[in-house]
DSSP file (Angstrom, degrees, kcal/mol; ACC not computed):
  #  RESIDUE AA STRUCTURE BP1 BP2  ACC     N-H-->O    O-->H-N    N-H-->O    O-->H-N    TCO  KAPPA ALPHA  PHI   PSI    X-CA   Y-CA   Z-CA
    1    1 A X              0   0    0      0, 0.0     2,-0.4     0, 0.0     0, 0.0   0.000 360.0 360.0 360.0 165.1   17.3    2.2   16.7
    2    2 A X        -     0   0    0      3,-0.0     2,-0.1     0, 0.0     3,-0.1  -0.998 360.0-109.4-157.0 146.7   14.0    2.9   15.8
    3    3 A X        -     0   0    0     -2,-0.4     2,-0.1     1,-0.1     3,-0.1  -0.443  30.2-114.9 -99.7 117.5   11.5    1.1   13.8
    4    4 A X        -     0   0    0      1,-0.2     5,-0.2    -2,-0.1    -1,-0.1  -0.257  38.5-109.9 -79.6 134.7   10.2    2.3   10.5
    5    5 A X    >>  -     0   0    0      1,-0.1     3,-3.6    -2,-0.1     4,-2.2  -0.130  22.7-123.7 -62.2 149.4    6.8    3.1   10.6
    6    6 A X  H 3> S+     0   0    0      1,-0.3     4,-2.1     2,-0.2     5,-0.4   0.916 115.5  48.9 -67.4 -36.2    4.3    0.7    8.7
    7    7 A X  H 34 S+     0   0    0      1,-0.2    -1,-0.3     2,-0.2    -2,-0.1   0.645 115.5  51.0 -59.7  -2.0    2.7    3.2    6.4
    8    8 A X  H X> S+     0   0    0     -3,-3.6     4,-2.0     2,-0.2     3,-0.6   0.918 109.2  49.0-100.1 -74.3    6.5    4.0    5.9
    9    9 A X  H 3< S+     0   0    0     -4,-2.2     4,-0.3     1,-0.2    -2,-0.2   0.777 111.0  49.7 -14.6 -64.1    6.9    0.5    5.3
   10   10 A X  T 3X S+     0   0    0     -4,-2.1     4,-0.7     1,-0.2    -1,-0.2   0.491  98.9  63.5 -85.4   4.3    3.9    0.4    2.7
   11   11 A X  H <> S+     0   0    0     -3,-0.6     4,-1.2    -5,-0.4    -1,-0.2   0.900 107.4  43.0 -82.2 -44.3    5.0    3.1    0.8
   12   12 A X  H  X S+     0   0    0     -4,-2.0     4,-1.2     1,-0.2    -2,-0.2   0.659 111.7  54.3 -81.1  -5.3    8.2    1.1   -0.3
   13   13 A X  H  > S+     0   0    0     -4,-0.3     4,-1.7    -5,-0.2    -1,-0.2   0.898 110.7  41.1 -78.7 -45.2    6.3   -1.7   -0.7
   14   14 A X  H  X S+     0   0    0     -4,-0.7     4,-0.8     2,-0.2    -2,-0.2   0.519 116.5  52.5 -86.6 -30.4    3.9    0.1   -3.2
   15   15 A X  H  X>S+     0   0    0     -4,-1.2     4,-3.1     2,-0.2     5,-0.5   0.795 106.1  57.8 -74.4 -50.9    7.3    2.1   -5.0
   16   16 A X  H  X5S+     0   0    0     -4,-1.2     4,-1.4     2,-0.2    -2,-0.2   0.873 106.0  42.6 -48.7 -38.3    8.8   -1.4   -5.4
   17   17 A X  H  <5S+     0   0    0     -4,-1.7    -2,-0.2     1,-0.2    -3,-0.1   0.987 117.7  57.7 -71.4 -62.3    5.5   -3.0   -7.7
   18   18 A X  H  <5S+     0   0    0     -4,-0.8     3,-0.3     1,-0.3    -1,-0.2   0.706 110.1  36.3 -34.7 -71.8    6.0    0.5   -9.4
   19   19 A X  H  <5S+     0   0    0     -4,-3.1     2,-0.9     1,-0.3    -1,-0.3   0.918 130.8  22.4 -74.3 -42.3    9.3    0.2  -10.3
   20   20 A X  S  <<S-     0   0    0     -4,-1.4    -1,-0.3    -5,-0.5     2,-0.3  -0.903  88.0-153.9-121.9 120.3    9.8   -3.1  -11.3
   21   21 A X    >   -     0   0    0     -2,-0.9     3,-0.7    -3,-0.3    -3,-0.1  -0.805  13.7-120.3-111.3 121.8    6.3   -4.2  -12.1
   22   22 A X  T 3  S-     0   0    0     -2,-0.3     2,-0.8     1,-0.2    -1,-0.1  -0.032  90.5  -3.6 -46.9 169.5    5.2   -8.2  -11.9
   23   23 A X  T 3  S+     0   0    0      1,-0.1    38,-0.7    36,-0.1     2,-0.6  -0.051  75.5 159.5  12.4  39.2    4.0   -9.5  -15.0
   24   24 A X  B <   +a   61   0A   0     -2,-0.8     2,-0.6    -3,-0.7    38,-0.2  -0.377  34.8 119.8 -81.0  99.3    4.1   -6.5  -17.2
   25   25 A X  S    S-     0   0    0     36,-2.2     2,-0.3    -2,-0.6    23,-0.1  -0.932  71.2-111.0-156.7 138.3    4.2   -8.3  -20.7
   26   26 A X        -     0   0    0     -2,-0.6     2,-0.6    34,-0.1    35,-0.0  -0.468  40.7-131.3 -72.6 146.4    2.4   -8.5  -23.5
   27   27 A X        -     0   0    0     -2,-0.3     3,-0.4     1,-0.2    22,-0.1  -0.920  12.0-163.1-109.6 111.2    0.7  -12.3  -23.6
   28   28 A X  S    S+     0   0    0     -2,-0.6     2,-1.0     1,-0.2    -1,-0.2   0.955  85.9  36.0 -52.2 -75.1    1.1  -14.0  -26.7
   29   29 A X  S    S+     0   0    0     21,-0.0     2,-0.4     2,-0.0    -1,-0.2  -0.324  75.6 166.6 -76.1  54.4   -1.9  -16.9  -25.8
   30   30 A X        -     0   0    0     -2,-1.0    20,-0.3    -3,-0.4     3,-0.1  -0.633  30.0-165.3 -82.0 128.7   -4.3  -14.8  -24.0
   31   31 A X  S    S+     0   0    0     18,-0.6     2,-0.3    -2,-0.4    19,-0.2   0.784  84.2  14.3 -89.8 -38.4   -7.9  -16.6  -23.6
   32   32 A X  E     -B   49   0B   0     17,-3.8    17,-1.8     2,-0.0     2,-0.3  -0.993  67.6-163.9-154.8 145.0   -9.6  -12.7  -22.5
   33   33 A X  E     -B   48   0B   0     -2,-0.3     2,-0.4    15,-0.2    15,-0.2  -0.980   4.1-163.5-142.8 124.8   -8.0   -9.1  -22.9
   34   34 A X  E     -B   47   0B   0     13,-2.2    13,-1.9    -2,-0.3     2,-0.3  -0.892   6.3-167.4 -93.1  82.5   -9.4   -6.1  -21.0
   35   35 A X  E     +B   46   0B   0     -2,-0.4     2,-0.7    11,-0.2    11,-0.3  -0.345  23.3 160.9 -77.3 119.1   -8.5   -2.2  -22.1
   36   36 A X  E     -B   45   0B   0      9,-1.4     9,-1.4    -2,-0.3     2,-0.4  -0.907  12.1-178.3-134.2 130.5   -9.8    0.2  -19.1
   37   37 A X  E     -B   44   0B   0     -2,-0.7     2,-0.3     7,-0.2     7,-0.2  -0.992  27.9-139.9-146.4 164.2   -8.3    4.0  -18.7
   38   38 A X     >  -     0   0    0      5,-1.3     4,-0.8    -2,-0.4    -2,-0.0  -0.967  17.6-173.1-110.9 107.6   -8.9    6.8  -16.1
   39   39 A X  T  4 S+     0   0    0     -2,-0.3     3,-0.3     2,-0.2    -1,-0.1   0.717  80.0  72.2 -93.5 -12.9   -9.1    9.7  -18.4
   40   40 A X  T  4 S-     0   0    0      1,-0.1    -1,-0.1     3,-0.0    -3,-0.0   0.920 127.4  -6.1  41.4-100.8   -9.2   11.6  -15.2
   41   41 A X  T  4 S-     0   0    0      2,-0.1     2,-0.8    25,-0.0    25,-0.2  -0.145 104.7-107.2-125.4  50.0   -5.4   11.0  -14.3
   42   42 A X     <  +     0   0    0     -4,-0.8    -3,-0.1    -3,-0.3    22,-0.1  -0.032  54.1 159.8 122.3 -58.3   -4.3    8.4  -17.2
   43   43 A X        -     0   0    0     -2,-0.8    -5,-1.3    -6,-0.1     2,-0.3  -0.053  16.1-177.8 -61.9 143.3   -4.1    5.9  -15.9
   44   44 A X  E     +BC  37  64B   0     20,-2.6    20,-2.6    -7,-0.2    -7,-0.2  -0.704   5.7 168.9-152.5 113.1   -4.2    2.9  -18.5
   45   45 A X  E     -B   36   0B   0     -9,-1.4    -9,-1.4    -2,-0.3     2,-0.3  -0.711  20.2-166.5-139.5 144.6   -4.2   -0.8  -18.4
   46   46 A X  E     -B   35   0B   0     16,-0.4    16,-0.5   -11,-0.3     2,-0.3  -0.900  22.5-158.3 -63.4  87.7   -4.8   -4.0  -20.5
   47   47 A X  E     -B   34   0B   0    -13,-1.9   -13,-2.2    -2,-0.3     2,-0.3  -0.589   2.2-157.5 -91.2 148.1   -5.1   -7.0  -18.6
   48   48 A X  E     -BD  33  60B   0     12,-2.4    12,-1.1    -2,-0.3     2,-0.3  -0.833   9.3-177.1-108.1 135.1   -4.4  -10.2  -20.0
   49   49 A X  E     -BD  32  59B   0    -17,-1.8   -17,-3.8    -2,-0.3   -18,-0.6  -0.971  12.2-162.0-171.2 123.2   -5.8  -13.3  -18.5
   50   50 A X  E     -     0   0B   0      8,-4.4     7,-2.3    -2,-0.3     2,-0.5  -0.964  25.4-174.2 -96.9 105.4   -5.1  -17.4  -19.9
   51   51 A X  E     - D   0  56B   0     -2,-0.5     2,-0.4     5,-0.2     5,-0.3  -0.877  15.6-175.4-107.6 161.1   -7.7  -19.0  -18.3
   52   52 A X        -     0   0    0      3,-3.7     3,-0.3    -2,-0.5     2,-0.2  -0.957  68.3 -36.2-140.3 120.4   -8.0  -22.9  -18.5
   53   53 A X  S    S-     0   0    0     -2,-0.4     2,-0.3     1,-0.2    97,-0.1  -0.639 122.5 -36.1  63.2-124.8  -11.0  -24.5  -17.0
   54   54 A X  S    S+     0   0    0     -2,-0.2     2,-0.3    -3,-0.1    -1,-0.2  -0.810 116.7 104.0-111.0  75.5  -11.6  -22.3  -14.0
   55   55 A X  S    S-     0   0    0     -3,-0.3    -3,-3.7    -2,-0.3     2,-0.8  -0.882  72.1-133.0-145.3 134.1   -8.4  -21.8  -13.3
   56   56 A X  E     +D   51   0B   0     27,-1.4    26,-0.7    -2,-0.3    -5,-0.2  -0.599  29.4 176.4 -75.8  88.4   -6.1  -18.1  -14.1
   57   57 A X  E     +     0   0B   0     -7,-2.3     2,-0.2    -2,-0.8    -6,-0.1   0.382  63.5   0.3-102.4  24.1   -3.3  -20.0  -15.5
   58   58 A X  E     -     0   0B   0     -8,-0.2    -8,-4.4    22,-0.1     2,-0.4  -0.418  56.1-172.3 143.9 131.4   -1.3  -16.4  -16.4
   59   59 A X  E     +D   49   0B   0    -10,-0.2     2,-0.3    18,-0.2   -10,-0.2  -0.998  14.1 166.9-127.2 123.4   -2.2  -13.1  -15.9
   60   60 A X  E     -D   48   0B   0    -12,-1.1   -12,-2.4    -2,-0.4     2,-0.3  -0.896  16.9-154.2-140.2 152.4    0.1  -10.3  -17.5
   61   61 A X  B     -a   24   0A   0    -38,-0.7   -36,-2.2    -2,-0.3     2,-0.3  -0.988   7.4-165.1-146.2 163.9   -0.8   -6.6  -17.8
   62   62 A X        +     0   0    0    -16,-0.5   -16,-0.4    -2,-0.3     2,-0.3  -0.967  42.7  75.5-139.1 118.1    0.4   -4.1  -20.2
   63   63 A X        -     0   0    0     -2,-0.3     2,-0.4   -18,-0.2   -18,-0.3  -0.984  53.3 -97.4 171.4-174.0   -0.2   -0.1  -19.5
   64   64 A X  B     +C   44   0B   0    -20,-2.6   -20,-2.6    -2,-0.3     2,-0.3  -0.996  38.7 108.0-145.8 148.1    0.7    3.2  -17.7
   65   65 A X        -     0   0    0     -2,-0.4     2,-0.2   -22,-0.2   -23,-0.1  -0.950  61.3 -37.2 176.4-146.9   -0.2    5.5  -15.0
   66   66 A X  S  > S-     0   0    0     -2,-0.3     4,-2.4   -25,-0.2     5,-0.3  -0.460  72.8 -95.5-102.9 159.7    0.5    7.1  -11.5
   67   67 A X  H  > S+     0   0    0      1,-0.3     4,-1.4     2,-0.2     5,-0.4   0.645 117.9  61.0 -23.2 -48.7    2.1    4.6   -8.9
   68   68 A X  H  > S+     0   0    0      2,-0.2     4,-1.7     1,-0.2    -1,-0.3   0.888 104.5  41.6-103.2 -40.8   -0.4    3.6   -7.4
   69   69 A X  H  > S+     0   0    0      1,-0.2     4,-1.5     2,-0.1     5,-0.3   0.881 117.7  48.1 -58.3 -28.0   -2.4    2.0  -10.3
   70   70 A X  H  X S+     0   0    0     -4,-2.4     4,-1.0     2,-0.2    -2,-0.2   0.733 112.3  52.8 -77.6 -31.8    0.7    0.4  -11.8
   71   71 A X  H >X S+     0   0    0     -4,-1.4     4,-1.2    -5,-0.3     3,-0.7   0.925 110.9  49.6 -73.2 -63.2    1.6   -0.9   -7.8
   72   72 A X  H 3X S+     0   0    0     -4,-1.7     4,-1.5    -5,-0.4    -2,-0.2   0.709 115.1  37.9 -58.1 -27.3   -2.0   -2.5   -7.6
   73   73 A X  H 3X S+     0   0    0     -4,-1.5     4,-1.8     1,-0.2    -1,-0.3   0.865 113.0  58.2 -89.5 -21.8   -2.1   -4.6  -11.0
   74   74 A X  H XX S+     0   0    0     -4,-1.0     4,-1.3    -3,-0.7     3,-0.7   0.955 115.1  32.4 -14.3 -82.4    1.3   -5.3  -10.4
   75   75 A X  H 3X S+     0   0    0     -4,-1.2     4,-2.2     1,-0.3    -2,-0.1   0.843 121.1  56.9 -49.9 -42.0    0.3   -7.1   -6.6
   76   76 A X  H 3X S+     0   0    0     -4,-1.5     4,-1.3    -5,-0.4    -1,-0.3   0.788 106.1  44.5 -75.2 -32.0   -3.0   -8.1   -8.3
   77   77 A X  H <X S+     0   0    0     -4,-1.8     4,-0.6    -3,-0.7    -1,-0.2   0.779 113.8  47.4 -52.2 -52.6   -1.5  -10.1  -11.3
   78   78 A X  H  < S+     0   0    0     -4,-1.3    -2,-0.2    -5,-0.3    -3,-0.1   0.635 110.8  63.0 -96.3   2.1    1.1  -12.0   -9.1
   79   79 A X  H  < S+     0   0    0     -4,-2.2    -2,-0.2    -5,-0.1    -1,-0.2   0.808 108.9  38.0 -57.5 -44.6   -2.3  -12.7   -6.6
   80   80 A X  H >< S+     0   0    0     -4,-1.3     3,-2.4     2,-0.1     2,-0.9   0.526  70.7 124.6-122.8  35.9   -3.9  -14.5   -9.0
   81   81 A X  T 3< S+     0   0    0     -4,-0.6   -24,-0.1     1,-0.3     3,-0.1  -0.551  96.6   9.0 -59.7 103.4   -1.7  -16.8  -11.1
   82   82 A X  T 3  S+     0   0    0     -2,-0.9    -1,-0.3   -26,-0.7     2,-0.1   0.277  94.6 143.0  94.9  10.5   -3.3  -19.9  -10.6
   83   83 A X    <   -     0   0    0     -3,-2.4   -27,-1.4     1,-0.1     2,-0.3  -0.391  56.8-115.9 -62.1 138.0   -6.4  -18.9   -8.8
   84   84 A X    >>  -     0   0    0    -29,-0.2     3,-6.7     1,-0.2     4,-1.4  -0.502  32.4-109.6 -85.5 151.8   -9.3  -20.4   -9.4
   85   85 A X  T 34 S+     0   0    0      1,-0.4    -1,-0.2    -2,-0.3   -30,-0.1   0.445 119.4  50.4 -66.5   4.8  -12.1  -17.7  -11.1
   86   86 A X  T 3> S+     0   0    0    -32,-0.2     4,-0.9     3,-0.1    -1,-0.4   0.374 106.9  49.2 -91.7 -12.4  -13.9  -17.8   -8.0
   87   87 A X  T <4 S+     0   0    0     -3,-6.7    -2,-0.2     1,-0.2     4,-0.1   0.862 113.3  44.2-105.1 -24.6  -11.3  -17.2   -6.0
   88   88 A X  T  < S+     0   0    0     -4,-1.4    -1,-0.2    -5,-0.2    -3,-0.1   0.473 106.5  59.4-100.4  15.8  -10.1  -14.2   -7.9
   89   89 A X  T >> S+     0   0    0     -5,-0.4     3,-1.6     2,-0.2     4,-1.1   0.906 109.4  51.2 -88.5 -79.4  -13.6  -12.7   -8.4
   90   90 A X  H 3X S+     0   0    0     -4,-0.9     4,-1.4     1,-0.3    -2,-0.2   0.487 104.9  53.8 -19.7 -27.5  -13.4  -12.8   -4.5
   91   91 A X  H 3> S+     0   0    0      2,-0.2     4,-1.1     3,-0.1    -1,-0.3   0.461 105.5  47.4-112.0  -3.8  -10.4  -11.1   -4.3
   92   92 A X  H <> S+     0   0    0     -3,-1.6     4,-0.5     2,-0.1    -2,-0.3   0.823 114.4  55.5-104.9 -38.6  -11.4   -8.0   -6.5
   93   93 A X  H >X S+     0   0    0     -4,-1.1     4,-1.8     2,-0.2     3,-0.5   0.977 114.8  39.9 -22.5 -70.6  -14.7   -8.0   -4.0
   94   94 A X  H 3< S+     0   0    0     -4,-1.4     4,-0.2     1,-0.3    -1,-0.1   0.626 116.7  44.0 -25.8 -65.2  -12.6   -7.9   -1.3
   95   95 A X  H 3X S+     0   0    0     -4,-1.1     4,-1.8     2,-0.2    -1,-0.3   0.559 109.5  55.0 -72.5 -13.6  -10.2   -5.7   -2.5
   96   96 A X  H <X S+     0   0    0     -3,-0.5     4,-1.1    -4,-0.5    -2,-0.3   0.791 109.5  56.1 -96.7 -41.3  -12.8   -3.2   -4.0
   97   97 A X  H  <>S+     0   0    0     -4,-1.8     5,-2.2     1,-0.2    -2,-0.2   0.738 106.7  48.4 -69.6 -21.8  -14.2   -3.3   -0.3
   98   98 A X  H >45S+     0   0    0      3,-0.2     3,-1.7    -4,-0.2    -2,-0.3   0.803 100.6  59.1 -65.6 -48.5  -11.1   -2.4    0.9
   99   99 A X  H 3<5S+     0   0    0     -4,-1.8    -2,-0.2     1,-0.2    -3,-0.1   0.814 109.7  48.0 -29.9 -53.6  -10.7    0.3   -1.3
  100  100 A X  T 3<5S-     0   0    0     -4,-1.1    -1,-0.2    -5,-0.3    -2,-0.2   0.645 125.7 -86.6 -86.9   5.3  -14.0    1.8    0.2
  101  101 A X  T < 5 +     0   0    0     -3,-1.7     2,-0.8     1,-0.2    -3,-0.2   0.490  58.2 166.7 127.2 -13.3  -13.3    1.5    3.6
  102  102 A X    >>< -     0   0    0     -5,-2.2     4,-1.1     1,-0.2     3,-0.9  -0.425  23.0-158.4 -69.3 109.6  -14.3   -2.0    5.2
  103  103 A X  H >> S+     0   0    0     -2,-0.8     4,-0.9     1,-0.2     3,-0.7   0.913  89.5  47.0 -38.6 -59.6  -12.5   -1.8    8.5
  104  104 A X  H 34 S+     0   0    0      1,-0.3    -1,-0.2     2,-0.2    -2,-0.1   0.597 103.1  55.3 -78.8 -15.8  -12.7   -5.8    8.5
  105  105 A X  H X4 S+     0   0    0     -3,-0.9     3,-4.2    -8,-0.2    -1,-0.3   0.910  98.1  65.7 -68.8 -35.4  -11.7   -6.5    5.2
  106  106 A X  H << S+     0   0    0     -4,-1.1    -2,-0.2    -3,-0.7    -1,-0.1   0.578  92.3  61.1 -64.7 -10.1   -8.6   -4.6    6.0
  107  107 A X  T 3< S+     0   0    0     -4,-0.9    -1,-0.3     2,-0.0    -2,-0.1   0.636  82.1 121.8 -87.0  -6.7   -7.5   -7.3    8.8
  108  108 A X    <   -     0   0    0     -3,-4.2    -3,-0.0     1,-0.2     0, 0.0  -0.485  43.0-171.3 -59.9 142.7   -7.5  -10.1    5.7
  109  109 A X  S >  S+     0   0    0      2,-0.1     3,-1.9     6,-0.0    -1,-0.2   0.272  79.9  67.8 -81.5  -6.0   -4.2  -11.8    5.2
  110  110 A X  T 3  S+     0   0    0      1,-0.2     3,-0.1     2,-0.1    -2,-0.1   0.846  82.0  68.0 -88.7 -21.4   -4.8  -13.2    2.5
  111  111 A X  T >  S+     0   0    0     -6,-0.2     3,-1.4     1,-0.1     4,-0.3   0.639  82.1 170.4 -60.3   0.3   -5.0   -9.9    0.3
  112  112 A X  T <>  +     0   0    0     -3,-1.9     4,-0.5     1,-0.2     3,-0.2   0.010  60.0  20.0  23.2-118.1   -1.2  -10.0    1.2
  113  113 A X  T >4 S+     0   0    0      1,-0.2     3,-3.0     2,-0.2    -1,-0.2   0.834 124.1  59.2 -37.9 -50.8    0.9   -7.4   -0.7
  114  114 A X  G X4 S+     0   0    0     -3,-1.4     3,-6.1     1,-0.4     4,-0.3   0.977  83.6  77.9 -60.9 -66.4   -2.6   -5.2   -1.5
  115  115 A X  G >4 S+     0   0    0     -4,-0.3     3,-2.5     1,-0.3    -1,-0.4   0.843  83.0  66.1 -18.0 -40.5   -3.2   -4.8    2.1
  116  116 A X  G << S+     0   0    0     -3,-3.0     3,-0.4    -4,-0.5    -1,-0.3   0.699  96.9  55.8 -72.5   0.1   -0.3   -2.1    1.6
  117  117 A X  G <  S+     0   0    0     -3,-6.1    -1,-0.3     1,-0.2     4,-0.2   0.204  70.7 104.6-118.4  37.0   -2.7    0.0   -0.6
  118  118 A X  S <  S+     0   0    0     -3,-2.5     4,-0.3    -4,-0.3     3,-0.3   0.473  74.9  62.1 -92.7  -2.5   -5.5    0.2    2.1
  119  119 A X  S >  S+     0   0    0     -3,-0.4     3,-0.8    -4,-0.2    -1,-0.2   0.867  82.2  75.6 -63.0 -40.7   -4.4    4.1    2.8
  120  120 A X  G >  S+     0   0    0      1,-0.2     3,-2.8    -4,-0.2     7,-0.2   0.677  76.6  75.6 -62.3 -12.3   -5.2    4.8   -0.4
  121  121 A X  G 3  S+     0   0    0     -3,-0.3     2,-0.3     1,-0.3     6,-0.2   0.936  92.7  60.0 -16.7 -85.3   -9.2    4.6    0.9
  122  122 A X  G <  S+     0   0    0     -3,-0.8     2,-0.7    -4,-0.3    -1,-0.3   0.315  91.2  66.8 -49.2  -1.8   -8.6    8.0    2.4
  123  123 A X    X>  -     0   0    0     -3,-2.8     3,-1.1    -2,-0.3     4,-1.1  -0.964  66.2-177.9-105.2  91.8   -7.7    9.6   -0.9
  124  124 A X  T 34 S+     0   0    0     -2,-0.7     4,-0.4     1,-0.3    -1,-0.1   0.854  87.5  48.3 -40.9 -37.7  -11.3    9.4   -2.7
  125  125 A X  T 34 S+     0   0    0      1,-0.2    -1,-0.3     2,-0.2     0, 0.0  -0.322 114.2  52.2 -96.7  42.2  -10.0   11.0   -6.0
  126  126 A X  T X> S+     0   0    0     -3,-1.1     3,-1.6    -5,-0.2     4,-1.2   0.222  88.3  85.7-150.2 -41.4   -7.0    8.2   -5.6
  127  127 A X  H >X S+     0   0    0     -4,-1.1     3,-2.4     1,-0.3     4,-1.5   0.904  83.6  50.3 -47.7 -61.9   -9.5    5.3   -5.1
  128  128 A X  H 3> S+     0   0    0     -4,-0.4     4,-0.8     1,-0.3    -1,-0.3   0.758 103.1  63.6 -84.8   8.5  -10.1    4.4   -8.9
  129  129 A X  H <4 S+     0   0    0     -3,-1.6    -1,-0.3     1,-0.2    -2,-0.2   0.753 108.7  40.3 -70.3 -18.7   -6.2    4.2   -9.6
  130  130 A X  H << S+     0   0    0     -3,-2.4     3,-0.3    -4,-1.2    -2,-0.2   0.572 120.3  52.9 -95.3 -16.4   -5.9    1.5   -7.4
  131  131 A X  H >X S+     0   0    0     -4,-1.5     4,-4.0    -5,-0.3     3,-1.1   0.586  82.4  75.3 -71.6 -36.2   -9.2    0.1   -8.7
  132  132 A X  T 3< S+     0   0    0     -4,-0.8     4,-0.3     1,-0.3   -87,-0.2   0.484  84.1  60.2-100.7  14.7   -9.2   -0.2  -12.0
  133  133 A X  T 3> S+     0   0    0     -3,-0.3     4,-1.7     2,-0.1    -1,-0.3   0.468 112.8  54.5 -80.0 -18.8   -6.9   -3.3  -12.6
  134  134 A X  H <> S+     0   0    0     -3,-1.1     4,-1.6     2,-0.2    -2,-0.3   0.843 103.2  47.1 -73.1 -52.9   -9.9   -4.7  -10.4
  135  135 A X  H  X S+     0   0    0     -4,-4.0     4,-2.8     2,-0.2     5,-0.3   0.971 110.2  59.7 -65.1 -48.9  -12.6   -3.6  -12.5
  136  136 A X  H  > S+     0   0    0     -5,-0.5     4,-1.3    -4,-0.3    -2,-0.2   0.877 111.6  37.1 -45.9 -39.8  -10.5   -5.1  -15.4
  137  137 A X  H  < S+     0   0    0     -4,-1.7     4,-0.4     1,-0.2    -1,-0.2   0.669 111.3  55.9 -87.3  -7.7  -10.5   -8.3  -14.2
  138  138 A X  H >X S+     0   0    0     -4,-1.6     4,-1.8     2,-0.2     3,-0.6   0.846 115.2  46.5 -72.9 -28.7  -14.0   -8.1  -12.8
  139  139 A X  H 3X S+     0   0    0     -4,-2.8     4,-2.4    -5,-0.3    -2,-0.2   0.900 111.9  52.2 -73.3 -41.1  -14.8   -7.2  -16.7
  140  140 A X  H 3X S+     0   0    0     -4,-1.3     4,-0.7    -5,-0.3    -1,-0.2   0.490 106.0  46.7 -89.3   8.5  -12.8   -9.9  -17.9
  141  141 A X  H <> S+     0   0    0     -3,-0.6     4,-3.3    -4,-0.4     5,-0.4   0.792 111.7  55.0 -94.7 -47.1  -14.2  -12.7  -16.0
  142  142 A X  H  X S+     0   0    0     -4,-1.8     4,-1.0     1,-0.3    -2,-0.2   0.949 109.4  48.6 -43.3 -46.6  -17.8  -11.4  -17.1
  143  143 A X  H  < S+     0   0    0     -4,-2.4     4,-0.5     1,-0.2    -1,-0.3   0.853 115.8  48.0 -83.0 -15.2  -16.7  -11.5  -20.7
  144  144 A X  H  < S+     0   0    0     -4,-0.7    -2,-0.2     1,-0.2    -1,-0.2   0.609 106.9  45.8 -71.0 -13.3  -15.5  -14.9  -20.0
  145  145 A X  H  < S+     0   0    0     -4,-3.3    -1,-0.2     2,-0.1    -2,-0.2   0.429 113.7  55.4 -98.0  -1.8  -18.0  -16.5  -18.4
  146  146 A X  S  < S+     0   0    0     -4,-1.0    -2,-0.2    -5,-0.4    -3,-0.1   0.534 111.6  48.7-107.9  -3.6  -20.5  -14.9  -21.3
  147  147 A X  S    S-     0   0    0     -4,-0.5    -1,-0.2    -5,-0.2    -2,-0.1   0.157 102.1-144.7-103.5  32.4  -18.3  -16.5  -23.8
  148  148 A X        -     0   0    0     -3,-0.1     2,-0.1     2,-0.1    -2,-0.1   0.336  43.4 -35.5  36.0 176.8  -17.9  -20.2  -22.5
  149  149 A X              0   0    0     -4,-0.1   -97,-0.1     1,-0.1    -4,-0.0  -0.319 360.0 360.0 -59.6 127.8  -15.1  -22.1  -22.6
  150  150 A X              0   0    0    -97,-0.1    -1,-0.1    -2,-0.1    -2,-0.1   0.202 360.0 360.0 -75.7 360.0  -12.8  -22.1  -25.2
């Protein structure tokens, strides 16, 4: 029998977030809210973020687009529930380096799930669909650390 290949692999992984989407919900208590679209291809997102102290105590997103934006805030949502705001600023670096190509980032485990969207690199015009729940939360940390603490 023979083995399904891993981009094979990451394709179903990447259909699965798609279809049934992590933490697609509107958020009642939200401490910071983030609108981004790709008027480009669509794509269109609100991320939602409770933060308490420095800590992501619920992340929800609410929005639409092609697969492959909808997979990545999916992954990226159930990445950082309960991360601390360093830790998910790092992981939108990370991933946003990955996105562009860093051979070495792409050997993190710790991006788990996201690793499965490191093809999309090789699709340029592809790049800011997978991006742009990452730029949302890079946006929403900014507008939270320039409004202090609640």
């Amino acid at each position: 029998m023979e083995t399904p290949r891993l981009s094979s692999l990451y394709q179903q992984l990447i259909l699965e977030h798609y279809r049934n989407p992590r933490n697609k919900a509107e958020m009642d208590e939200k401490t910071v809210e983030i609108h981004m679209a790709n008027p480009v291809c669509g794509d269109e997102i609100r991320l939602q973020l409770r933060i308490e102290g420095d800590q992501i105590a619920e992340a929800k997103f609410v929005g639409q687009g092609c697969s492959i934006s909808q997979a990545a805030i999916s992954m990226m949502t159930a990445k950082i529930q309960g991360a601390s705001l360093s830790d998910a600023e790092g992981l939108a670096e990370r991933f946003t380096a990955l996105m562009h190509g860093d051979t070495e980032v792409a050997k993190d485990r710790s991006l788990g799930d996201l690793r499965a969207l490191q093809g999309v690199s090789k699709f340029p015009v592809r790049i800011k669909c997978a991006l742009i729940g990452f730029d949302a939360l890079q946006e929403a940390l900014k507008k939270h650390a320039a409004e202090g603490p609640h």
